[in-house]
N, C-alpha and C positions, 0 to 999 in steps of 0.2 A: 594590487593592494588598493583599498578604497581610501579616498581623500577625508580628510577630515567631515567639512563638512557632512557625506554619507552617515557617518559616522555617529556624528551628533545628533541627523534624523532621525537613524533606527534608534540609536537609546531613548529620545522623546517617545516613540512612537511605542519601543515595549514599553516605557512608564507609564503611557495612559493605563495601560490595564490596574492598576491601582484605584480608579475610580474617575466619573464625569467631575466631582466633586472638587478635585485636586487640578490647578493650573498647571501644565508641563511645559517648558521649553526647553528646545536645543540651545540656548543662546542665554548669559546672562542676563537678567532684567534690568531695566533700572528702576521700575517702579511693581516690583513683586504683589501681586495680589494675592494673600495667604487665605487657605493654603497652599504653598508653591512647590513645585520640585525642579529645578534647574542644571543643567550640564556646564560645565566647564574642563575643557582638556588641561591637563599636567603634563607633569615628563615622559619623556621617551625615552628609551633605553634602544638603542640599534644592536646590532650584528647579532644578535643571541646565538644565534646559529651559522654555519660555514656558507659563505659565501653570501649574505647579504638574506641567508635566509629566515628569518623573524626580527621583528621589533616589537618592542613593548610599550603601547602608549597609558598612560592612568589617567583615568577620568573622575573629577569630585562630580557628587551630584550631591547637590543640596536642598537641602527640607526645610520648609519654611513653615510655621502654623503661629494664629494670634495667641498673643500671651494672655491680653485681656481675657480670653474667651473662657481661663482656667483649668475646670476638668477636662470638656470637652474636646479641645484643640490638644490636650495633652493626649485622653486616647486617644487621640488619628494616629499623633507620632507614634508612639507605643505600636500602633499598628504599621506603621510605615516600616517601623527600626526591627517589627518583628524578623526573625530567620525566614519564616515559612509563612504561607497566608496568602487569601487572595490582595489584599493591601501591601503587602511586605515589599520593599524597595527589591530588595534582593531575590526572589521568588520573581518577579517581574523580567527583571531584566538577564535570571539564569536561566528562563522557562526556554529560550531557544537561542543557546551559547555561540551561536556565530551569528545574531540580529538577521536572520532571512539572509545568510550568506554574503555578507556585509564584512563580518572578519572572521580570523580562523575558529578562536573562541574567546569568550572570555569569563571572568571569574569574578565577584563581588569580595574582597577581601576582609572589609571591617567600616562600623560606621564609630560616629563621633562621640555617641551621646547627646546630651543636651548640652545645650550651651544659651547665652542670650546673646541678642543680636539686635543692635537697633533700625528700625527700617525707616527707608529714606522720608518718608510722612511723619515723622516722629513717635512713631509706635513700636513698643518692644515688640519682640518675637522669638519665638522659640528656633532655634535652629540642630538640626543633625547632619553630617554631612558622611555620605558613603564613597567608599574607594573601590573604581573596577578596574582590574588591569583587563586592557583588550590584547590579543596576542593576534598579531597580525605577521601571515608568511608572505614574504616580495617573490 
């Protein structure tokens, strides 16, 4: 089973394909430069399976774009929150359901919508945030 870390690589690294345009990290930021998309791990579910065989880790990833910018920073997101599309968060990261064999698979479940967010420079920001469950066999 691959360690967190790992983990958090390949999803950075499917998210570039969304664009040069869009900043990605594996790692929360402290100072996000929008537009952002960021990994953060959630819960795990263990034993799904007999004998120590799956666990379930969830991952947020987060969508950051300026608010100031108006239209424009809104389609990105629209484009990010789309289902399908070369920008689409989810399209990205299902295009090869086990990240280069990193884990068993995984699955893009649902994003947030919008919401506001204030960032740490004192500038609003648009945020979305998507849920992938990873399903990892030990």
């Amino acid at each position: 089973m691959a360690d967190l870390a790992a983990i958090r690589e390949a999803l950075r690294v499917a998210l570039t394909t969304v664009g040069t345009d869009v900043q990605v990290s594996g790692y929360l930021l402290g100072q996000p430069t929008p537009p952002t998309l960021q990994v953060l791990p959630g819960e795990q579910t263990y034993d799904r399976a007999m004998h120590r065989g799956l666990d379930i880790r969830t991952f947020t990833i987060q969508g950051f774009v300026a608010y100031n910018e108006g239209e424009t920073s809104q389609r990105l997101l629209d484009e990010l929150m789309a289902p399908t599309g070369t920008r689409s968060v989810k399209t990205a990261l299902e295009t090869d359901k086990t990240l280069g064999g990193v884990v068993s698979s995984l699955h893009v479940t649902s994003d947030s919508g919008y919401s506001m967010q204030l960032h740490p420079t004192g500038v609003w920001m648009l945020l979305c945030e998507w849920t992938a469950e990873v399903y990892l066999q030990n």
